[in-house]
DRENDO-1510 file (C-alpha; in Angstrom, 1 decimal, always signed):
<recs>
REC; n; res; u; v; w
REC; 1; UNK; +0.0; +0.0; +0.0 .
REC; 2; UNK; +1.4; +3.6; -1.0 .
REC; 3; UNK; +1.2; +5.9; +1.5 .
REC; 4; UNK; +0.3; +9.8; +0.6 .
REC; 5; UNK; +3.2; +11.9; +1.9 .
REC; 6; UNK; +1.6; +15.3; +3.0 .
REC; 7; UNK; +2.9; +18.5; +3.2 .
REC; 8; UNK; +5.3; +19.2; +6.6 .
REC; 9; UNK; +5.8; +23.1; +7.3 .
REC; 10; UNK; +7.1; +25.8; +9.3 .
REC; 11; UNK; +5.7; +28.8; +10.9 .
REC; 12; UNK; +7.3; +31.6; +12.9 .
REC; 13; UNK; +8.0; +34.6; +13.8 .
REC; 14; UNK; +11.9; +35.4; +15.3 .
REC; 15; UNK; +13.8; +38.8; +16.5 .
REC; 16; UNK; +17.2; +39.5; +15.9 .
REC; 17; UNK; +18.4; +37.0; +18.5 .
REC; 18; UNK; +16.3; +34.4; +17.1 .
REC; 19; UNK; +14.0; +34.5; +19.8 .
REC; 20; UNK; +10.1; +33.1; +19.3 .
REC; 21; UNK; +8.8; +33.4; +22.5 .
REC; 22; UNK; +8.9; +34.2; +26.8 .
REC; 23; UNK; +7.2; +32.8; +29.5 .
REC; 24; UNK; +5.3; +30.7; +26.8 .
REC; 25; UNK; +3.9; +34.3; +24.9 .
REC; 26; UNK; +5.0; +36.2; +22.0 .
REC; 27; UNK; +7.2; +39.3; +23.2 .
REC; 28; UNK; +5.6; +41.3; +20.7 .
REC; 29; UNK; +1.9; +42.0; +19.0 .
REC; 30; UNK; +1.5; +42.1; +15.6 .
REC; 31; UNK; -1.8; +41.4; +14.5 .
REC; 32; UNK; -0.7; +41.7; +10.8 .
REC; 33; UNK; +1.9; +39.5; +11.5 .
REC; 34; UNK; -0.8; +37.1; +13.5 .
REC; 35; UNK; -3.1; +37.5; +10.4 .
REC; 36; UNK; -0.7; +36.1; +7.9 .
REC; 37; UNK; -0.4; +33.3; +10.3 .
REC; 38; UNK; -4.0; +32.7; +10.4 .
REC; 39; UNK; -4.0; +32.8; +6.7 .
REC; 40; UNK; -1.3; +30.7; +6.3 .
REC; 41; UNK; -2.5; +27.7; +8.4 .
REC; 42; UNK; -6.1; +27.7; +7.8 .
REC; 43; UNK; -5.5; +27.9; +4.3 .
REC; 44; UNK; -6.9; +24.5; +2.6 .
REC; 45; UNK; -7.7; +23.6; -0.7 .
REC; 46; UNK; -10.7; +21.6; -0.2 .
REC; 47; UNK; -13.3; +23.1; +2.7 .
REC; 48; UNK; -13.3; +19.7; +4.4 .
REC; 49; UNK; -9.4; +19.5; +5.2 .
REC; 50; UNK; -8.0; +20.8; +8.1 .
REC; 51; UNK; -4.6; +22.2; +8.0 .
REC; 52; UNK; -3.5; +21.8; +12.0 .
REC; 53; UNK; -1.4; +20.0; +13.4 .
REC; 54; UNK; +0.8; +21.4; +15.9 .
REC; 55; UNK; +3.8; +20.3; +17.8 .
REC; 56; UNK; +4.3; +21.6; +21.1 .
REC; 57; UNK; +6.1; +21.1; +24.7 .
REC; 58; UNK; +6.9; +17.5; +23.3 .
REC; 59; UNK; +3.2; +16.7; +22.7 .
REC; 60; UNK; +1.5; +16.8; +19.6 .
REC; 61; UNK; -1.7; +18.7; +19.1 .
REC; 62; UNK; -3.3; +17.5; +16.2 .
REC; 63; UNK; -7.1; +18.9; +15.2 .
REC; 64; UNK; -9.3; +17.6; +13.2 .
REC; 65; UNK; -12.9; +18.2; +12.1 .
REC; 66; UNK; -14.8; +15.9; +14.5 .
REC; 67; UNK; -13.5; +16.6; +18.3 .
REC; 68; UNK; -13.9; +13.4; +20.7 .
REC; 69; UNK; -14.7; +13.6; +24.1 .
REC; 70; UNK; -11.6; +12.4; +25.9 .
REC; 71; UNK; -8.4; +14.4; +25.3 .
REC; 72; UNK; -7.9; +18.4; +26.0 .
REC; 73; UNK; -9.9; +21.1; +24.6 .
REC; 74; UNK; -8.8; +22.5; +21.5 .
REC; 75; UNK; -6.4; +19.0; +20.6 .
REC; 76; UNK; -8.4; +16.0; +18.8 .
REC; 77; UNK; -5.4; +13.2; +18.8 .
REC; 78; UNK; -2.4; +13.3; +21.5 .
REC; 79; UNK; +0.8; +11.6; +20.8 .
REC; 80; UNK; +4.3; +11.9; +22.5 .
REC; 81; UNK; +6.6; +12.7; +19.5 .
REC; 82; UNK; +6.6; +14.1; +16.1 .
REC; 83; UNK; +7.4; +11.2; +14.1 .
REC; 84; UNK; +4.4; +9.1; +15.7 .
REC; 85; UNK; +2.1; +12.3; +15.2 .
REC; 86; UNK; +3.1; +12.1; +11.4 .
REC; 87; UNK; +2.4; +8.5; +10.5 .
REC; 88; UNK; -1.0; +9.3; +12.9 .
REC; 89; UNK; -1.5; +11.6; +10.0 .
REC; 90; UNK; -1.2; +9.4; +7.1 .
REC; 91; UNK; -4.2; +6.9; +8.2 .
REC; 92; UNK; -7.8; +6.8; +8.0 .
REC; 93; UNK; -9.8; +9.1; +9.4 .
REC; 94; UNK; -6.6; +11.6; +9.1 .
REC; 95; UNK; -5.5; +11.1; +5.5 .
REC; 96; UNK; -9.0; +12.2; +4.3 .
REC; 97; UNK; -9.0; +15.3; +6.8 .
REC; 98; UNK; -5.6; +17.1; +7.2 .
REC; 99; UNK; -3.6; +18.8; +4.4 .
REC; 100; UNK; -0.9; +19.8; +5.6 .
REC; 101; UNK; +1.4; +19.2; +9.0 .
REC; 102; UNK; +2.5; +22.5; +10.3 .
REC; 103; UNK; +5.8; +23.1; +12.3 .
REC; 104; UNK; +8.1; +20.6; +11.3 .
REC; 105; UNK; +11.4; +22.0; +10.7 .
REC; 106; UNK; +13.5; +18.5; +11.5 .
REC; 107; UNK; +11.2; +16.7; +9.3 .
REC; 108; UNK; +12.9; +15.5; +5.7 .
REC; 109; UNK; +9.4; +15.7; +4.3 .
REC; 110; UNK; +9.6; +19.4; +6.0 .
REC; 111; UNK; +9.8; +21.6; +2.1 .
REC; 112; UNK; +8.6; +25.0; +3.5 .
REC; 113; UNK; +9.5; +28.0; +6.3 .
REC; 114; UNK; +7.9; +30.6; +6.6 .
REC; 115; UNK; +9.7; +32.9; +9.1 .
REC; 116; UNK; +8.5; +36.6; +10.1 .
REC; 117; UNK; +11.9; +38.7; +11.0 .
REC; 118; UNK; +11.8; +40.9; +13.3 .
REC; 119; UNK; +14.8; +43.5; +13.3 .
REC; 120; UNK; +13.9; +44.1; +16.8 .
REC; 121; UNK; +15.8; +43.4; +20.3 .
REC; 122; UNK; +13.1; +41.1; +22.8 .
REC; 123; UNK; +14.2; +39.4; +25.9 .
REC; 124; UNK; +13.3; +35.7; +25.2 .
REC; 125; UNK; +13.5; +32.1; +26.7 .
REC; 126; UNK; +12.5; +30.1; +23.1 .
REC; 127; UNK; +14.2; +30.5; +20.7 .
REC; 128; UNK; +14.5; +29.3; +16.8 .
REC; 129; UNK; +15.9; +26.3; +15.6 .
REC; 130; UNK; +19.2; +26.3; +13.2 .
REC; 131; UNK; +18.8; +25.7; +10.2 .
REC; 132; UNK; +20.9; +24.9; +6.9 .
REC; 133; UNK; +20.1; +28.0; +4.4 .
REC; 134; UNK; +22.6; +26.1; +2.2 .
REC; 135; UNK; +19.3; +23.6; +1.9 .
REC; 136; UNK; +16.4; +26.1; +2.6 .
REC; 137; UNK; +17.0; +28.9; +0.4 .
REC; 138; UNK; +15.7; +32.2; +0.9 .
REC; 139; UNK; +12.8; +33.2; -1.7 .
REC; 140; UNK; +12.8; +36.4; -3.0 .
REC; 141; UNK; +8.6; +36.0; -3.6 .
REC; 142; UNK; +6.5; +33.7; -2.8 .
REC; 143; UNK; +2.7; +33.9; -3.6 .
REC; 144; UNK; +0.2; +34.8; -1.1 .
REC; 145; UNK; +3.2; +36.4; +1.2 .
REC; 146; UNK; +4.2; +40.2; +1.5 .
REC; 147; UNK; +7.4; +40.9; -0.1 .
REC; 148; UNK; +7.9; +44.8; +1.6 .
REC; 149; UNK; +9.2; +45.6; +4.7 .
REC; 150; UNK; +6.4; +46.6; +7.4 .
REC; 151; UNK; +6.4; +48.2; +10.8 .
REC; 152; UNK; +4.2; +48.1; +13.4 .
REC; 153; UNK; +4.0; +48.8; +17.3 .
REC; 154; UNK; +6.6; +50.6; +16.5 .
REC; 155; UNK; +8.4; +46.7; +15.5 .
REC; 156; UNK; +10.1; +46.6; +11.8 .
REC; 157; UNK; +9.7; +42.8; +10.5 .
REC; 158; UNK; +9.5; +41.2; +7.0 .
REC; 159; UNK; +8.1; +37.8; +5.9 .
REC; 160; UNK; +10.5; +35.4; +4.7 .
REC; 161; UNK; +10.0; +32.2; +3.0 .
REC; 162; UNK; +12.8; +29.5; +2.5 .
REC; 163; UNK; +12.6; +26.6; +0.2 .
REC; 164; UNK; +14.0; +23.1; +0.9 .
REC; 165; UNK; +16.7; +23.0; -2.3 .
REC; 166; UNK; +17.8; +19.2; -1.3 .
REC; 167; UNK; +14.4; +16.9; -0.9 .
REC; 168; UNK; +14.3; +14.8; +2.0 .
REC; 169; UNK; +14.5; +11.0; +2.1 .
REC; 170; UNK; +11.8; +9.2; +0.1 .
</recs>
């Protein structure tokens, strides 16, 4: 049996320091920025997919359409790692549901980041991963993404979008 590989992606936003986040918040508010996000993950091509899946404190948070009754609000399917959360994702009822696997930077199957810099100083205790630009290249446009240079909150930040160059693993 062939199993459809679906589309692992990154989202997020980093200052200068490559920070993403303290105390478990964003340092900064940007509701453009959050808007894009939105956009971005929400964005299906069918109106019965879902597009979340989420990866988080070492737990996977992955939503779909019909919500059970036995695991935490807002997450439909727990599991402990990212790699179990992924093949999760390639069964029934998944396969049918969820489009694309959001926030998968490690993953081979991982193709797109999409990374809001902000050329701003925050104090932060998460910060963003490394990762090889030699192999994600930086786009100079990408559809549905603002190319220009925006401020707001008195915060300067651009969207970026790098490419996987080098395909993972089959």
């Amino acid at each position: 049996m062939d199993v459809q590989r679906k589309p692992l992606r990154l989202i997020a936003a980093a200052c200068n320091n490559m920070g993403i986040g303290q105390n478990g918040q964003l340092p900064w508010h940007l509701p453009t920025e959050f808007k894009l996000f939105l956009d971005t993950t929400t964005n299906v091509s069918q109106p019965v997919k879902d597009s979340q899946y989420r990866y988080r404190n070492d737990w996977l948070f992955c939503v779909s359409l019909t919500p059970p009754s036995t695991v935490p609000e807002h997450a439909h399917f727990l599991c402990q790692d990212f790699d179990s959360g992924v093949g999760l994702a390639l069964l029934q009822p998944l396969c049918d549901l969820m489009e694309t696997i959001w926030n998968a930077l490690m993953h081979p199957w991982c193709h797109l980041v999409y990374l809001t810099d902000n050329v701003a100083d925050f104090h932060c205790d998460v910060f963003f991963p490394q990762f090889d630009q030699s192999i994600f290249r930086k786009q100079e446009r990408f559809p549905g993404v603002p190319n220009e240079i925006q401020e707001e909150n008195g915060v300067t930040f651009q969207f970026v979008v790098f490419k996987r160059e080098i395909c993972g693993a089959e």
